[in-house]
C-alpha positions, -999 to +999 in steps of 0.1 A: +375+566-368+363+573-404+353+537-405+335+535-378+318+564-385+307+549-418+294+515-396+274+538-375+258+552-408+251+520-424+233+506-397+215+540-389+205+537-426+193+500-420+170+509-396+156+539-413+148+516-440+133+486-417+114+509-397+099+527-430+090+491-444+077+477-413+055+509-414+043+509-448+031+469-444+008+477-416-002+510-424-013+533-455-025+566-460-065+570-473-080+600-488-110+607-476-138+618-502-171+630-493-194+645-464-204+617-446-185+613-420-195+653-408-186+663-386-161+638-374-140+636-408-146+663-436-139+658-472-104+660-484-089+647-444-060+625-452-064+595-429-037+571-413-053+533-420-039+504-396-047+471-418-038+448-390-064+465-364-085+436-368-055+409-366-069+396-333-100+411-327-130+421-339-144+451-355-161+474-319-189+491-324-174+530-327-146+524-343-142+545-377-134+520-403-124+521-443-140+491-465-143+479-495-178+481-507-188+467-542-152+479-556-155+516-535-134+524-505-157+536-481-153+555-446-180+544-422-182+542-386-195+504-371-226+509-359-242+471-356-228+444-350-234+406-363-263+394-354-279+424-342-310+441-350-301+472-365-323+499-379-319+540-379-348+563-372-348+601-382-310+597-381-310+578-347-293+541-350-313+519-327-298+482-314-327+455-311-352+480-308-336+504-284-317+536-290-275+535-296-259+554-270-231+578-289-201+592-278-193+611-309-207+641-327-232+631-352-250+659-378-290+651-370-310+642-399-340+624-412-321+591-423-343+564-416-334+528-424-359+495-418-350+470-395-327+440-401-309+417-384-276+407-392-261+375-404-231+362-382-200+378-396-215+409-409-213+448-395-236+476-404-213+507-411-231+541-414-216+578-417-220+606-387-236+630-412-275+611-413-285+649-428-294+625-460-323+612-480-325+571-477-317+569-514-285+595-511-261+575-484-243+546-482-251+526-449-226+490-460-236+455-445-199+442-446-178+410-435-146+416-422-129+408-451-142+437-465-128+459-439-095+473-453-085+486-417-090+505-386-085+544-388-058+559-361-055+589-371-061+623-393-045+651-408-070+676-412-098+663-390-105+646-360-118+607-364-131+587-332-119+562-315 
């Protein structure tokens, strides 16, 4: 019985181990850093990061995302998408010249971006906080390489879909 006992252990330990790897190679944990993802995310919100999101789709407008931009992880929501017209207005994004429907909490502000349209391949990403000067806030033009992964999930905050 001992023996078996020890079998059961083994293999229990086995897939521990497995289930903890397979884990860690699609997932990782981000910190976030910085206001401007209020009020969705808040500074300091540990996020859960699925780096194969994107395996066989796309990037969807909505979805919160964390990138690599010019050497800085950023967390942005993906507002445009390629070859869209994108612009924001007094903290409104608008989609070829009319206004983006969305189903999150945003904090109003007087972010206003000019209008560009977007190579093929390329999202816009923008924070939910537009309470910022034009000068203070990131708003990325990425390729999807640059996309590090989908966020899933938060401790300490509540991120979109």
């Amino acid at each position: 019985m001992n023996g078996m006992h020890s079998r059961k252990m083994l293999l229990l330990a086995g897939v521990l181990v497995g289930t903890l790897l397979l884990f860690r190679c699609r997932y990782s944990f981000i910190l976030t850093v910085g206001d401007s993802m209020r009020p969705t995310i808040s500074n300091g919100t540990m996020l859960l990061l699925d780096r194969s999101a994107y395996r066989c789709h796309p990037p969807q407008r909505g979805d919160i995302v964390v990138a690599d931009y010019f050497g800085e992880r950023i967390t942005k929501r993906v507002v445009g998408l390629p070859e869209e017209k994108v612009a924001v207005e007094e903290g409104r994004v608008m989609i070829n010249g009319a206004p983006l429907e969305e189903d999150h909490a945003v904090t109003a502000g007087t972010l206003t971006i000019e209008p560009g349209r977007l190579q093929s391949g390329r999202y816009a990403l923008l924070g939910d906080n537009r309470n910022y000067a034009t000068g203070e806030t990131i708003h990325a033009v990425v390729t999807r390489d640059q996309i590090l992964g989908r966020v899933v999930g938060s401790c300490g905050g509540q991120p979109g879909r």
